[in-house]
Steps between C-alpha positions, in 0.01 A plus 500: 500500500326209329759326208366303223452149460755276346462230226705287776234533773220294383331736286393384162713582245250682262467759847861531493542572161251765571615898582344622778466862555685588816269818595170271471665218655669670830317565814374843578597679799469146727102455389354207310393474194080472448356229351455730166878544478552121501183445219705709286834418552375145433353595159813631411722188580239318303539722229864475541463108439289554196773699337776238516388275224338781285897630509648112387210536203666829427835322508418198277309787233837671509744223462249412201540863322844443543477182343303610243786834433774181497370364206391771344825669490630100405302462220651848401795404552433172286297712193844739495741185471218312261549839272883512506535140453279536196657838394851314482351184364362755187825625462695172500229411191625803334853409537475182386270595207767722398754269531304263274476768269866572522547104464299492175691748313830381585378148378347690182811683420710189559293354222528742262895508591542124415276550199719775358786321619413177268388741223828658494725170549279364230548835263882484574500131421337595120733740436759266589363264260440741192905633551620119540277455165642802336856456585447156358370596220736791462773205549385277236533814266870579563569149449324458190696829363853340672463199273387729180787723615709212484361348180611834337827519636585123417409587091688813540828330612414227217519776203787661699696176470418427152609828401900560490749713294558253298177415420288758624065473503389713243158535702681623803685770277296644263758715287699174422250398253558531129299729283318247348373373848446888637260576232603727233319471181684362134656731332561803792794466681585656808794672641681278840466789749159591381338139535701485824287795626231371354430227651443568879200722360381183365580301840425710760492273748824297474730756638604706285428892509588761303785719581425862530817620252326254273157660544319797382284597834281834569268576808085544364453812693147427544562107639764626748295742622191280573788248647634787756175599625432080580841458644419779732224342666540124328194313506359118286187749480415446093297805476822756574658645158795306508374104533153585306746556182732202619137274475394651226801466231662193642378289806122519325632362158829288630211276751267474211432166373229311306349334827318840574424349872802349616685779386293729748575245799880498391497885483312546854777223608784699372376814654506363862795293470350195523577310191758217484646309186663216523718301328298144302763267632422592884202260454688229532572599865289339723454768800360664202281265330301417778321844476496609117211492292615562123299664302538482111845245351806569423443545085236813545561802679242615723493867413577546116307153422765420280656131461845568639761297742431644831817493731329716792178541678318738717300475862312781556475605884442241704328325270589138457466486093774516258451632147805403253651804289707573203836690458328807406226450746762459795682797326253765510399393850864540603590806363149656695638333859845648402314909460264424794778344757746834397215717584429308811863565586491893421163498751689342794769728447754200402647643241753800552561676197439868356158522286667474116679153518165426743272626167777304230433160696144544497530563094716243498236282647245603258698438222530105626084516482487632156748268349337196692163585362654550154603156513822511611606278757856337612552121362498241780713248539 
């Protein structure tokens, strides 16, 4: 049986490499092979040998395709990262837009913060200012009316000490002074105990009151009326019942004088409690010099017109003018304070009483602003 040649016996190596068929290549049954049978088997080994680099050319055009499929599937690769990286990258943009958005209005809101901040420390700072200012001001008042207060006092304790039992001031105690000095006319005498009772109708103002033994009293149905339905619901109102009769029979006529326009201002004064008078000899004072302006002298009162010695004056408000008044001026203003600050009293519930010795004050009152604007007014000192 014929075997096969071997790369290792001097064959070429292309021939080795070669598959022979075994069936065309063996012997058959012990006879040689004809010269036809070795033409062909010779064009097959060359064919054989033309195959071998027709199969490396099919190598190198595969390891190419491959190649080629590497970077195709590389550059893939590299357009998928690319994409994410510049998916993330949009995203971080985003973020930080945002946060530069976020940034902004924290920077905004922190400036409106420290603006409202100043604006209020600023605001608070005013209002310190204007309540330093007013309790100043509100300072310099009180001790302006200390050192009036004080004025008074020190001429009250000097007629106090000129006045003794021995030799008592007939000014300070009315009913000590003769007839002749009281004021009964020549040639009409009086009984003692009448011109005793007499005379506190004539000085209403220095004390001295009537008794009610000594006095003939009777409730006006119609007045005490009007005065229970005001006490019921008590009011400075001028239009109810009660106070429009009040203004019209007494305050109207007691407040007025001659000077038609400062008798308006003293009224409106009067009505809100803002009116002062003052004593003539506090001028000499200086915490209260410094911010007076007079208005008018001493000889001429300032409401009637009329030359007379003017021991008092009155600031209206806050007003820093002074206008100098007579007895009878400072009278009729007084008894009008004295009806408006009991009625004040009855409103804030200050005075505890049952309504008829309420209604006899009130009449009592009114009687002091009749007799003031009749001319009657208590001697000063």
């Amino acid at each position: 049986m014929w075997n096969p040649p071997q790369p290792d016996q001097g064959l070429p190596p292309s021939l080795a490499a070669v598959p022979v068929s075994w069936k065309s290549a063996g012997p058959c049954q012990g006879h040689r092979e004809s010269p036809g049978a070795l033409v062909e088997t010779s064009a097959e080994e060359e064919a054989q040998g033309q195959e071998g680099p027709a199969a490396a050319q099919l190598d190198v055009l595969r390891l190419r395709s491959s190649s080629m499929e590497i970077r195709e599937k590389g550059s893939e690769f590299l357009k998928e990262e690319l994409h994410r990286a510049q998916k993330e990258l949009k995203l971080k943009d985003e973020e930080c837009e945002r946060l530069s958005k976020v940034r902004e209005q924290l920077e905004q809101e922190l400036e409106e913060l420290t603006a409202s901040l100043f604006e209020e420390a600023h605001k608070m700072v005013r209002e310190a200012n204007m309540k330093q200012a007013a309790s100043e001001k509100q300072l310099k008042e009180a001790r302006g009316k200390i050192d009036m207060l004080q004025a008074e006092v020190t001429a009250l304790k000097t007629l106090v000490i000129t006045s003794t039992p021995a030799s008592p001031n007939r000014e300070l105690h009315p009913q000590l002074l003769s007839p002749t000095k009281a004021g009964p006319r020549k040639g009409h005498s009086r009984h003692k105990s009448t011109s005793s009772t007499l005379c506190p109708a004539v000085c209403p103002a220095a004390g001295h009151t009537l008794t009610p033994d000594r006095e003939g009293k009777e409730v006006d149905t119609i007045l005490f009326a009007e005065f229970q339905t005001w006490r019921e619901s008590p009011t400075l109102d001028k239009t109810c019942p009660f106070l429009e009769r009040v203004y019209r029979e007494d305050v109207g006529p007691c407040l007025d004088f001659t000077m038609q326009e400062l008798s308006g201002l003293v009224r409106a004064a009067v009505e809100d409690n803002t009116l002062t008078i003052e004593p003539v000899a506090s001028q000499t004072l200086p915490a209260v010099k410094a911010a007076e302006v007079d208005c008018g002298s001493t000889n001429t009162c300032a409401l009637s017109g009329l030359t007379r010695t003017c021991r008092h004056r009155i600031r209206l408000g806050d007003s820093k003018s002074h206008y100098y008044i007579s007895p009878s001026s400072r009278a009729r203003i007084t008894a009008v304070c004295n009806f408006f600050t009991y009625i004040r009293y009855i409103q804030q519930g200050l005075v505890r009483q049952d309504a008829e010795p309420m209604f006899w004050e009130i009449m009592r009152l009114r009687k002091e602003m009749s007799l003031a604007k009749l001319g009657f007014f208590p001697q000063e000192a």
